[in-house]
N, C-alpha and C positions, 0 to 999 in steps of 0.2 A: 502835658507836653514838656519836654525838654528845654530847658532856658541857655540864651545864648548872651553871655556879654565880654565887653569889650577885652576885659582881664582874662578870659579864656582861650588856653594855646591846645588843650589837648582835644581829643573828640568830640563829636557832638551826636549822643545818641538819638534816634528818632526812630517810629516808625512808619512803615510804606504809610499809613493811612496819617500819618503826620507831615510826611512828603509831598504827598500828594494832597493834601488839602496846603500846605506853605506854598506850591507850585499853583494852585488855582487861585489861593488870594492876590499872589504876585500879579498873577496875568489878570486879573482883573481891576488891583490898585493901577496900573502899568497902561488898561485901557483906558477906564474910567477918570485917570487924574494926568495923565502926559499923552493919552492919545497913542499909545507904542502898540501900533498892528504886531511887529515883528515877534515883540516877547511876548505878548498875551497869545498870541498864536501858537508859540512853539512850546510858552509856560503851561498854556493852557492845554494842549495838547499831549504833555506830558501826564497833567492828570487825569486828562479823559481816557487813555490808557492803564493807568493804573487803577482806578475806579474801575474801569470796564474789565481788566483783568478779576477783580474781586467779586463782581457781578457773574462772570462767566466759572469761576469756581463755585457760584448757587446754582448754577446751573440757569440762570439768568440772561437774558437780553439785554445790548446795552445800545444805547443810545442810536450808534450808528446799524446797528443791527436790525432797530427796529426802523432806523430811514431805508435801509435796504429795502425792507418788506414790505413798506410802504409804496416805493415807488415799481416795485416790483407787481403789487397788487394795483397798482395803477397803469400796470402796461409799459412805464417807462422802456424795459427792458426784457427779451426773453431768460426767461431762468434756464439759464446754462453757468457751470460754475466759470467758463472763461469773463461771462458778463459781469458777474456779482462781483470777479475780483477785480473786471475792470471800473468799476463803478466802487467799489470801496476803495481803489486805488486813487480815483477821482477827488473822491470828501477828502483824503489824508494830501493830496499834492501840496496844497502851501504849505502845512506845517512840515512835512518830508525836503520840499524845494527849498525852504527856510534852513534848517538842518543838516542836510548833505550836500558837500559837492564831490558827483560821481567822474564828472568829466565828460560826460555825453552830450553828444551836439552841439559843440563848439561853446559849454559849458565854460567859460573863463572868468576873470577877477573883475571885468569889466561888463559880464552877462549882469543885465535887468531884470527887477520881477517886479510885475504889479504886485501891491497888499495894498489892500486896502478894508475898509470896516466889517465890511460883510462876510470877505475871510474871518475875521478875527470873533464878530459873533455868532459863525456857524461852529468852531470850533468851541468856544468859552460856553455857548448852551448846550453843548454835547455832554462838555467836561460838568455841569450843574445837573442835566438829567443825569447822570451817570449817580452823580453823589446823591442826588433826591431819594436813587432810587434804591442807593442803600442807608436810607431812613435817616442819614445824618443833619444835624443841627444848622438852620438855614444862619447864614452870616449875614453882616450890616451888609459888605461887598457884594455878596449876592444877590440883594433886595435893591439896594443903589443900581445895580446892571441892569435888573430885569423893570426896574423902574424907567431907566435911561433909554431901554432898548421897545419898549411901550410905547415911547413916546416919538417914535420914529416914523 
């Protein structure tokens, strides 16, 4: 991994799979130790993207794909592609609502949003299957979560 300190002004090179695991540690130091729905959501969110990007080039299922198919073979919904993408569109709303402002329905500076925990650990154990399940090295952050979240 690429080292970052304080004396350095010029680039910092990394790769996606160095991004995207700095972007899941964050979001989970971030839940884990300050309680920050917002950026573990949107940190965490970011990885579970990038992971699920890398999972879907094996020709792979990622995380939310396999929630899909699950609730899907549970009846939640009928398999029509309008459902699936209303229903993948559903799991990604905090972190998207957290991230965008498009300006619709009276979308303003003063518009509220619930976050709260369950937001934040439906997305963080997305972004963790996703890395599991490309064989990657479990971290202390990862074990500290799924310990924290255990015990719920």
């Amino acid at each position: 991994m690429s080292e970052w300190s304080e004396s350095s002004h010029g680039p910092i090179l990394l790769s996606k799979w160095e991004i995207a695991k700095q972007q899941l540690d964050r979001a989970l130091l971030v839940f884990l130790d300050e309680r920050d729905y917002v950026c573990s959501i949107t940190l965490g969110g970011a990885a579970e993207e990038i992971f699920g990007q890398f999972l879907k080039r094996q020709g792979r299922k990622t995380a939310k794909d396999k929630w899909v198919e699950l609730c899907l073979k549970e009846g939640r919904f009928d398999d029509v592609p309008e459902n699936r993408k209303a229903f993948t569109g559903m799991l990604n709303w905090h972190r998207n609502e957290l991230k965008h402002h498009d300006g619709r329905d009276g979308d303003g500076p003063e518009e509220e949003l619930a976050v709260d925990r369950g937001d934040a650990i439906d997305i963080l154990q997305r972004a963790i299957d996703n890395y599991q399940a490309l064989a990657l090295p479990y971290s202390e952050l990862i074990l500290r979560f799924q310990v924290e979240i255990d015990q719920d």
